[in-house]
N, C-alpha and C positions, 0 to 999 in steps of 0.2 A: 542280760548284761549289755553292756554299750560297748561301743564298738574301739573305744580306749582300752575297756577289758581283755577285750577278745587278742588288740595286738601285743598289750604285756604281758598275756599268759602263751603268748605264740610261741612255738620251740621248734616246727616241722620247718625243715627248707624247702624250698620250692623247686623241683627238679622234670625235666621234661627230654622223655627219649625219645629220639628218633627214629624211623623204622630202619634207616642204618646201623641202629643200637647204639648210636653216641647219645650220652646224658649229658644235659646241661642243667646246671645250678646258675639258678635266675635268683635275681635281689626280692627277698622276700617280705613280708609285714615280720616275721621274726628274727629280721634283722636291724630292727627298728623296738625291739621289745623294750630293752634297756634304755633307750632315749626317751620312750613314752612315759616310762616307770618313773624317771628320774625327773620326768619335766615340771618345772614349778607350776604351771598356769594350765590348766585345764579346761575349757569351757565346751557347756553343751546345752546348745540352741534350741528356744522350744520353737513350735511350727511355728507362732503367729510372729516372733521376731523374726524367723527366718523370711515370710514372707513380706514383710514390711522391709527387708534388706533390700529383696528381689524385687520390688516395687521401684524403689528407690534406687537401684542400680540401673534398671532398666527402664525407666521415666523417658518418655519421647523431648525431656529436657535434657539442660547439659548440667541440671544441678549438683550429680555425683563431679563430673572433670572440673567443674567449675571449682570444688573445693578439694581438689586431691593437696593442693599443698596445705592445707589443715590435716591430713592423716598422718597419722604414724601407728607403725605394725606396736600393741601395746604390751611388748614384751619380747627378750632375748630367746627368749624359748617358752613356747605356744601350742595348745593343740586346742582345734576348734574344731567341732563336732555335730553334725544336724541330722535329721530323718530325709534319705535319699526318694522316697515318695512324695513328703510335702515339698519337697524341692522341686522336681519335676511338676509338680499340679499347678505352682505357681510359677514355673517358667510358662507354663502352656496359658496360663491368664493372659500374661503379658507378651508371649507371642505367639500367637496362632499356630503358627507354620513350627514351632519347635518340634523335634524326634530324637528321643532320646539313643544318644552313640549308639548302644550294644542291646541285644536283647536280654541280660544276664538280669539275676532277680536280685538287684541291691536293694536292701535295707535301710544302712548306713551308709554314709561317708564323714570324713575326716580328711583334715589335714593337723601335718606335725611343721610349725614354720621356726625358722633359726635365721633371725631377725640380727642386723647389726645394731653398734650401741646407738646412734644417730634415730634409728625407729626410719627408715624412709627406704632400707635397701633387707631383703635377705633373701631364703630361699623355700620351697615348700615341695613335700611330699604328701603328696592325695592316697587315702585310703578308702577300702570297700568292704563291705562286709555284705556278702551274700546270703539270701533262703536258703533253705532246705536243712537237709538234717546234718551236714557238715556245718555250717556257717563259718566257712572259715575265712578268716579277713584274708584282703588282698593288697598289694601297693601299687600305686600303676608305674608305667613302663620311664614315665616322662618323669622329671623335675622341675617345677618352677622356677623360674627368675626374678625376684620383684626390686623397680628400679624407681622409684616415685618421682625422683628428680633428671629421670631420662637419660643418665648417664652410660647405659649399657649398650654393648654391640647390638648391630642388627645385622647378621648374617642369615642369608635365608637360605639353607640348606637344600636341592630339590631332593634328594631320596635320602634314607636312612644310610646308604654308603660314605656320606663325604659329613665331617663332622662340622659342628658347630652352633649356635644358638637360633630357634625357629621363631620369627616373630609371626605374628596372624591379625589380619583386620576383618571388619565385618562391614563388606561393602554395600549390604543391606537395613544397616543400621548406624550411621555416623558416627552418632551423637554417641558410639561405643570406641570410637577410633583411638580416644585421645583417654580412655580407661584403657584399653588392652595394647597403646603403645608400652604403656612399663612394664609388661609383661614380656618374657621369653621363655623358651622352653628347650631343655634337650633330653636326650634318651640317655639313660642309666646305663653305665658302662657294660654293667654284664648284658643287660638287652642289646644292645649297642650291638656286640662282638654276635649275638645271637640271632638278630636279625641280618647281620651280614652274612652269615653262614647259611640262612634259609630261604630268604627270600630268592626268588629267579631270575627279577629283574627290577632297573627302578621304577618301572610303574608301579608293581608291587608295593616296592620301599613306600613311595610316595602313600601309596592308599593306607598303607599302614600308618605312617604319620598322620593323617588326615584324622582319621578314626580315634587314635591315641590322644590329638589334641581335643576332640571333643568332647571328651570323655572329663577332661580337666580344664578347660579355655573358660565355660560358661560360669566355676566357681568365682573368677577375677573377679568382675565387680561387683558381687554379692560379698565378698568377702571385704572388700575397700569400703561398700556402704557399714559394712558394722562397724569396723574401725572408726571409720567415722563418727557413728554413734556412739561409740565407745570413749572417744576423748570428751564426751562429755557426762561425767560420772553422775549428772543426776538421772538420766535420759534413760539406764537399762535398769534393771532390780538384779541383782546376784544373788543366791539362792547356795551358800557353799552347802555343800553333801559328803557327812563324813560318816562314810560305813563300818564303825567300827565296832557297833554289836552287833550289825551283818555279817562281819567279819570272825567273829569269834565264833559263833556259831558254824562259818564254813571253815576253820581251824578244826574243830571238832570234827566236823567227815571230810579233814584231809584234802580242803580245795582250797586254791588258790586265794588271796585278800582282794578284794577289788578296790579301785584307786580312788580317792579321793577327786572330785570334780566342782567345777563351779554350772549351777544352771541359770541361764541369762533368760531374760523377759521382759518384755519392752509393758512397761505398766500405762506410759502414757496414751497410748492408746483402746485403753479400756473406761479410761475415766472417763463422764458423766458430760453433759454438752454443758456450757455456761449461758450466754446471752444469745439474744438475736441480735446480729448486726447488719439486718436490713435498713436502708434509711428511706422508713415511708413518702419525704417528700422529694422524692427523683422522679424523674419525667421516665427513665428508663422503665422497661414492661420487666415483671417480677419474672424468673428463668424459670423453666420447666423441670419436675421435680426432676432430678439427675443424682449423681454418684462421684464427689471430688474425688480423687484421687491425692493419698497426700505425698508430700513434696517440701523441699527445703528451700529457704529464702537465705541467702548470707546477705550480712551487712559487717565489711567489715571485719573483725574475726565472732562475731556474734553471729548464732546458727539460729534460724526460726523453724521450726517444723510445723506446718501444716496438718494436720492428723487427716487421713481420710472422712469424709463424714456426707451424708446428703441434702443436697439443695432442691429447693424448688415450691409450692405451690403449698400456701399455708395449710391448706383440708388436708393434705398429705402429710403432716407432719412438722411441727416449727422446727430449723433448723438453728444450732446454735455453734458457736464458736468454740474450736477446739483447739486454738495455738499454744503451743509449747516454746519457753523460750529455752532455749538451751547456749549456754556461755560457757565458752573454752578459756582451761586455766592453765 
């Protein structure tokens, strides 16, 4: 099942006792069941869009911030869905030094976004869905912020004690400054009350934060690049999946319906190369076979995509042209 199933068929709350023997009821993925069941727009990402996001988010260019005022989040209510391995394999492409938050055996991830009408501000809760033989979804602790037009506070909180909106830069990566400015981030009420109650001190607080935002920070601009792609409807293939004599079948032994879903896949970069666009009479020395990386061009509100593809040294293989034009309507 996917990991949209697993939190609308969720019913168990999430409780955790303390060797004092106080219990706390923490904000759970089955408090969120009915928002999932009910949400219009479901999608779920196969690996090679997801990594062409991650490409494209994390480009040593500025051509995701270059174009944030072309995004808008493409729906009032939203759940987007990807495989939390091929995620991680392709952050670690693009950044060496990446370590994934926690050691926990995720699966899946999700988020559930509740988008204003304007498409430029709302907010998002990140989901998890664990190994083993529970697999039981999880919600993390935090909530996003998404502000496109930088309208939102930036309160920097130092420890989980003192409330208010956490903003976070990546002073290792710039060219990510001006993506994860529209983002903030705060702790969910009930977490909120329950890490003030356990933690010892703010250094604690603090590490806890730290950890929490990593956990959810590195989705931001994997999540802006498909938007991205997404305002241009020729760009993705949608693939609607309606389980409905799956469903009858699990009527019959008494299980649950699973939800209807959309799955997204980026078809342009599977197609075929076109021409060579080398021009034999340049002085310039032909490049050594290499590996473009692709990458967008704006002109304008026209979006060019570059596809990845290889160059270099004709014995190796004629390289041919792969652009894609993609026009925002």
């Amino acid at each position: 099942m996917r990991l949209l199933d697993h939190v609308a068929q969720c019913t168990v709350p999430f409780l955790v006792r303390q060797k004092c023997g106080a219990v706390w009821r923490l904000t759970s993925a089955g408090d969120f069941s009915q928002a999932v069941s009910r949400c219009p727009l479901r999608f779920v990402l196969s690996d090679e869009l997801l990594r062409v996001c991650i490409e494209l988010a994390y480009s040593q260019r500025d051509e995701l911030c270059s174009c944030l005022d072309l995004v808008r989040l493409p729906a009032e209510r939203l759940w987007v869905e990807w495989s939390e391995p091929a995620r991680r394999e392709a952050l670690r492409r693009v950044i060496p030094d990446y370590v994934a938050a926690d050691a926990m055996d995720v699966e899946r991830s999700g988020v559930l976004i509740c988008a204003e009408g304007n498409g430029r501000s709302g907010s998002l809760r990140t989901f998890f869905l664990t190994g083993g033989e529970a697999r039981e979804p999880l919600v993390a602790a935090l909530e996003t912020l998404l502000d496109l037009d930088g309208n939102g506070t930036s309160q920097h909180p130092g420890t989980v004690r003192r409330a208010g909106l956490i903003a976070v830069c990546d002073p290792q990566h710039e060219h990510l400054n001006d993506v994860l400015r529209c983002a903030r981030f705060r702790l969910d009420p009930a977490w909120q009350r329950y890490y003030q109650s356990v933690l010892p001190n703010p250094a604690a607080g603090a590490q806890v934060i730290r950890l929490l935002i990593s956990s959810v920070a590195f989705d931001i601009p994997m999540l802006l690049a498909l938007f991205l792609l997404m305002a241009t409807r020729a760009a993705l293939v949608r693939q609607a999946v309606r389980p409905e004599p799956l469903n009858r079948k699990r009527a019959k032994l008494g299980r649950p319906p699973l939800l209807e879903h959309v799955e997204v896949s980026a078809p342009l970069f599977i197609q075929g190369a076109c021409r060579d666009r080398e021009n034999p009479g340049t002085a310039r020395n032909r490049p050594r076979f290499h590996h473009v990386r692709g990458h967008i061009v704006r002109r304008h509100n026209t979006v060019y995509w570059r596809g990845p593809h290889w160059r270099g040294h004709l014995r190796l293989g004629r390289v041919l042209s792969r652009t894609v034009e993609l026009r925002l309507h």
